[in-house]
C-alpha positions as CSV (number, residue, x, y, z in Angstrom):
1,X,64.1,61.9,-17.6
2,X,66.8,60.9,-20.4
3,X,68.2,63.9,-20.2
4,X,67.8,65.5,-16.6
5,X,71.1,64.0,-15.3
6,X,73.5,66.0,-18.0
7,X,71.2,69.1,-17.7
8,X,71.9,69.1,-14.0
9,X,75.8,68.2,-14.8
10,X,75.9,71.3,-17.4
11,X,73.7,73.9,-15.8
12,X,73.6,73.3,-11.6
13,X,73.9,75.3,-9.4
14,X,73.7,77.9,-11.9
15,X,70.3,77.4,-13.0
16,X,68.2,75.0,-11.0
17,X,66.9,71.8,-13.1
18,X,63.6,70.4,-11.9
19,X,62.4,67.0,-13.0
20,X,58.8,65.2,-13.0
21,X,57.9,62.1,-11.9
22,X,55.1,60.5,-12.7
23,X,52.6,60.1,-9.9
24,X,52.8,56.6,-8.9
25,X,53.8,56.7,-5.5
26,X,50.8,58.5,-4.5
27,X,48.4,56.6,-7.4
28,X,48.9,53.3,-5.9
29,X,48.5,54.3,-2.2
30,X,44.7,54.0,-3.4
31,X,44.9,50.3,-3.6
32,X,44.7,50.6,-7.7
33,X,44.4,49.4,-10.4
34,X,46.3,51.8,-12.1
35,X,47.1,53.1,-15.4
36,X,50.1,55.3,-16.4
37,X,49.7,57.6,-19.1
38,X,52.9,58.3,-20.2
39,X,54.7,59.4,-23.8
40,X,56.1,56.5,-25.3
41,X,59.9,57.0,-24.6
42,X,58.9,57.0,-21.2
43,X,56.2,53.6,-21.4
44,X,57.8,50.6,-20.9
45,X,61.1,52.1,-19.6
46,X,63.5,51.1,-17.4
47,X,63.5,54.6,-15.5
48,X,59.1,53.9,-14.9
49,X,59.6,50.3,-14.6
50,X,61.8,51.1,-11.7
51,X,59.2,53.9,-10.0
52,X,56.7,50.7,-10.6
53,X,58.5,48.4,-8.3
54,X,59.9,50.8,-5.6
55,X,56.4,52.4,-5.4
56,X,53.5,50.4,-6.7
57,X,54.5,46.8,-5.1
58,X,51.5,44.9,-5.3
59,X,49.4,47.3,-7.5
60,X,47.8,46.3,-10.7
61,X,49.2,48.8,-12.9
62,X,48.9,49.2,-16.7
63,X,51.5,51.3,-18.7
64,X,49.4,53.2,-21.4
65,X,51.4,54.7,-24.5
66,X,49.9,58.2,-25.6
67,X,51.2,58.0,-29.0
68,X,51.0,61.9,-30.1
69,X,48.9,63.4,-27.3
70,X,52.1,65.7,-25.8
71,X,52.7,67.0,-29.1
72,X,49.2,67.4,-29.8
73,X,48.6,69.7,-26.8
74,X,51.6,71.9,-28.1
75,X,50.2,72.6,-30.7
76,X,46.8,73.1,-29.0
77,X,45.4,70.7,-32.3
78,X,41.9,69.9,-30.7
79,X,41.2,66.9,-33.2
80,X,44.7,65.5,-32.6
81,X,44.1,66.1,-28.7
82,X,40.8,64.2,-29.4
83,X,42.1,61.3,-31.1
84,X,45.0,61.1,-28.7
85,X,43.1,60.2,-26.1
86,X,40.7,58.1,-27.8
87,X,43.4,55.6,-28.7
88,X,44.5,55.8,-25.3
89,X,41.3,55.4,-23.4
90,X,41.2,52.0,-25.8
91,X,44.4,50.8,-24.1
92,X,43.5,51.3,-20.8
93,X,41.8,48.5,-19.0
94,X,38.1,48.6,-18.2
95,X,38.6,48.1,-14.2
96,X,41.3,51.1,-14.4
97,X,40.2,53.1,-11.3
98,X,43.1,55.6,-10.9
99,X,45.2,57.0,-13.7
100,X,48.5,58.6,-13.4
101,X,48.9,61.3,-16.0
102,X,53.1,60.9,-16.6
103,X,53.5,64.2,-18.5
104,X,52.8,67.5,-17.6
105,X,51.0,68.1,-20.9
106,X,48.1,65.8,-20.2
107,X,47.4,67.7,-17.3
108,X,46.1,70.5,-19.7
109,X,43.4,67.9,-21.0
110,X,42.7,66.2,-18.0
111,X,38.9,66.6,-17.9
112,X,39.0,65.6,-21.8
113,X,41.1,61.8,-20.5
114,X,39.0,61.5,-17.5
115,X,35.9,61.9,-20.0
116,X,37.4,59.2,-22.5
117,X,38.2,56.8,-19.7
118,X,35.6,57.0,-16.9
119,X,32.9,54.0,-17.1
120,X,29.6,54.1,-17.1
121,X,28.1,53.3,-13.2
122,X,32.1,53.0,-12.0
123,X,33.3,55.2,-9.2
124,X,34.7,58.5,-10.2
125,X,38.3,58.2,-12.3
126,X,40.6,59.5,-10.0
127,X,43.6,61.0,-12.1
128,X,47.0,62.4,-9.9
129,X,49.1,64.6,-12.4
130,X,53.0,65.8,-11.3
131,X,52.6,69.7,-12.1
132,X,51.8,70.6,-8.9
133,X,54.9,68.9,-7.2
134,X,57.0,70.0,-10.0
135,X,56.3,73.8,-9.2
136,X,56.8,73.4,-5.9
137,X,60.5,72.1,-6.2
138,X,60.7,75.0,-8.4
139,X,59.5,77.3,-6.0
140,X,61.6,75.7,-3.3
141,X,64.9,75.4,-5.2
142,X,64.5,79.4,-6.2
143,X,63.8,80.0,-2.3
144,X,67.2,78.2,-1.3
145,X,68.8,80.2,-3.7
146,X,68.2,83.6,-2.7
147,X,69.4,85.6,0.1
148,X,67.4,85.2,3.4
149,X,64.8,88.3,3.8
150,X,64.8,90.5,6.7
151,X,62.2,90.2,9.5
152,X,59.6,92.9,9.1
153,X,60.7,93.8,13.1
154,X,64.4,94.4,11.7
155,X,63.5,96.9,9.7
């Protein structure tokens, strides 16, 4: 999100810029608790902090640093991948019910997270990822752009 604002400024209306949000709002509808997996940068940030008040008022939530795990899935490095989420399963509180995955990346190793973190007897992990939203704005922002089709009875 650092940089969405002066990607906008340089490229809109040009090219449409579509940023992600991490799933909170609809994470901590479930009651919680909740843990964020987010990169680093975005841990502990004032930009996530923010999404945590407006949005998760009330909801246990845990932050949860995933030191490596983006890059690791870019480079499709199964042992890094593995590791990765290892140390951040260890972070994550025990009584963790929901987890938000806060880059797009986990997404692609979501069954490998919900593996590492899901307890033994506990109700199934429920994880809510962003992609899905993200590609709809995309889709939506490409719809508004183009020129409106003809009806098939005009034709």
């Amino acid at each position: 999100m650092h940089a969405l604002t002066a990607l906008r400024a340089r490229l809109e209306p040009a090219l449409p810029v579509i940023g992600t949000v991490p799933a909170i709002k609809p994470a901590a509808a479930g009651g919680g608790p909740v843990a964020i997996w987010a990169t680093p940068a975005t841990t502990g940030s004032p930009y996530q902090r923010g999404l945590i008040r407006d949005f998760a008022d009330g909801v246990e939530v845990a932050e949860v640093p995933c030191w490596g795990l983006a890059e690791a899935v870019e480079r499709a490095d199964e042992a890094a991948i593995d590791a990765a989420v290892a140390a951040a399963a260890e972070l994550t509180p025990a009584e963790v019910t929901t987890v938000v995955l806060g880059c797009t990346h986990y997404e692609l190793v979501a069954e490998r997270i919900r593996a590492a973190v899901q307890r033994p007897g506990a109700p199934a992990l429920v994880l809510h990822g962003s992609a899905g939203a993200v590609a709809a704005q995309a889709l939506r922002r490409i719809g508004s752009r183009r020129s409106p089709r003809p009806s098939p009875a005009a034709l």
